[in-house]
C-alpha positions in Angstrom: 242.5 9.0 -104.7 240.5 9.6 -107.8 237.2 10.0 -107.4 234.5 7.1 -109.2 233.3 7.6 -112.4 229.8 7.3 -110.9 227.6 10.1 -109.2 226.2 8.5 -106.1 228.0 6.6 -103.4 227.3 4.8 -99.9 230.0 6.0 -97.3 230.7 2.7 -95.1 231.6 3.4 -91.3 235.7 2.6 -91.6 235.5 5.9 -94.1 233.8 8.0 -91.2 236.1 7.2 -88.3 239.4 7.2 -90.8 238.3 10.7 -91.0 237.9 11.0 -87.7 240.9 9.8 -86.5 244.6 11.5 -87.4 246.5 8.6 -86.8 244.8 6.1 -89.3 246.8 5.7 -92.0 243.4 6.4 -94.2 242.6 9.7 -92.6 243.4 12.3 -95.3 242.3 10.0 -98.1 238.9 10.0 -96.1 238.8 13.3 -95.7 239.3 14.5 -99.3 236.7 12.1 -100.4 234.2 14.1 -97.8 235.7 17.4 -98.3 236.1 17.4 -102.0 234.0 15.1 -104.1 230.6 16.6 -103.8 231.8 19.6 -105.2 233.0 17.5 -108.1 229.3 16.3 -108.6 229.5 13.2 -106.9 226.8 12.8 -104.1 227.7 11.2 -100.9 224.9 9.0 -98.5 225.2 6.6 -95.7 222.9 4.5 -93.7 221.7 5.1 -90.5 222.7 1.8 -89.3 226.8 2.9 -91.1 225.8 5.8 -88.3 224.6 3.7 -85.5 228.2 1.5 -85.9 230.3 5.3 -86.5 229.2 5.8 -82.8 229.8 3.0 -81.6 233.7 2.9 -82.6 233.8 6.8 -81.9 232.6 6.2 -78.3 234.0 2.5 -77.5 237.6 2.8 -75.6 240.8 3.3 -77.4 242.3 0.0 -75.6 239.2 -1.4 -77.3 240.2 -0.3 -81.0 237.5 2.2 -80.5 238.3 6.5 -80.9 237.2 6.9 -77.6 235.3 10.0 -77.9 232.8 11.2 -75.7 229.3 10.6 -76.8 228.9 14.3 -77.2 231.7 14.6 -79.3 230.8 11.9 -81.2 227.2 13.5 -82.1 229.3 16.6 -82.8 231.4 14.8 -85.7 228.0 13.0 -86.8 226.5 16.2 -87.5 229.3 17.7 -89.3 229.1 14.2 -91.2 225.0 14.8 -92.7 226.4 18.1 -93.2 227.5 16.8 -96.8 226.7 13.1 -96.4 222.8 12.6 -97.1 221.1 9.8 -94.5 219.4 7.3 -96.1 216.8 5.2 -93.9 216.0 2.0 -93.7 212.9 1.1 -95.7 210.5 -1.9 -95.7 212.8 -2.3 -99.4 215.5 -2.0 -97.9 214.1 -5.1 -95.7 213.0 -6.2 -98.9 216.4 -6.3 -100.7 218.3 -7.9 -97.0 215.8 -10.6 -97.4 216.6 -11.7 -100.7 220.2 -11.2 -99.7 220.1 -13.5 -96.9 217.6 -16.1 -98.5 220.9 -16.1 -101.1 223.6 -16.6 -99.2 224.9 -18.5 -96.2 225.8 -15.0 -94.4 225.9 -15.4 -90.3 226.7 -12.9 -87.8 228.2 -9.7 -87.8 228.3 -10.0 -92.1 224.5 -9.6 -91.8 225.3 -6.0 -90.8 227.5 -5.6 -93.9 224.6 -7.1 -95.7 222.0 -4.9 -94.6 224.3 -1.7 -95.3 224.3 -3.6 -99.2 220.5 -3.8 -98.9 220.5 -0.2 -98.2 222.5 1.0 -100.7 220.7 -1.3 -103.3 217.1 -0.2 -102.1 218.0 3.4 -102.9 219.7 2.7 -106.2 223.0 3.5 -104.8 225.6 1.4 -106.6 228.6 1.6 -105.1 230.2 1.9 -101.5 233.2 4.1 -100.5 234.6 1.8 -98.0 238.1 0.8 -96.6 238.1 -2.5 -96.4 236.2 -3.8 -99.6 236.5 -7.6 -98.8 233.7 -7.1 -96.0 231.1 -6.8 -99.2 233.3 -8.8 -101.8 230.2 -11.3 -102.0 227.6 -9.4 -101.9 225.6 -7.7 -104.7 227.2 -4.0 -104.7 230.5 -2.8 -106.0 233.1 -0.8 -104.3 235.4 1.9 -104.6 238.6 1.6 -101.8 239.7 3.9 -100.0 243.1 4.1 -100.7 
């Protein structure tokens, strides 16, 4: 996978757990892009909410297409994670940019979470998300880069 042409990118949850998980067919893609593109200048954030949904796959039961990972373990690979992935938090702009999002669109559900994960991007000036399924933000206001 080449890496983008751009220097700052949101890492979407499906990155994390392909990373975690051997068996994805993902999971050394993921890994290179965690393991190798900061040194090649590009800087790597997430979301505390793409953190919030990393544990709950990592921790949800196997049967249940979760990794099912201990909770501990799951805090272990979250803190290897910020080792090279800066946390970005959700700001009253990043409220600010979901809002106008929403008042936009005719979102519903669980796509408010993809949303809000936009918003977050967006309210740090973060253009593009590293993500493996790039349809879940096809219609919203930030470009993506596929893992592939």
């Amino acid at each position: 996978m080449t890496p983008p042409r751009l220097s700052r990118v949101l890492v979407d949850t499906n990155v994390l757990v392909s990373a975690t998980d051997a068996s994805r067919a993902q999971n050394l893609v993921a890994l290179a892009a965690l393991e190798e593109w900061p040194s090649q200048g590009i800087r790597l954030y997430t979301s505390t909410q793409v953190l919030r949904e990393y544990l709950v796959v990592a921790t949800r039961p196997t049967a249940a297409n979760g990794l099912g990972l201990t909770l501990g373990d799951a805090l272990i690979n979250v803190s290897q994670f910020t080792r090279v992935v800066q946390v970005l938090p959700d700001t009253h702009k990043t409220w600010e940019e979901l809002w106008a999002i929403l008042s936009t669109s005719t979102l519903t559900g669980t796509r408010i979470h993809d949303a809000n994960i936009a918003a977050c991007a967006r309210a740090h000036g973060i253009e593009t998300i590293l993500t493996a399924n790039t349809a879940d933000f096809a219609d919203l206001p930030v470009a993506t880069e596929e893992l592939a």
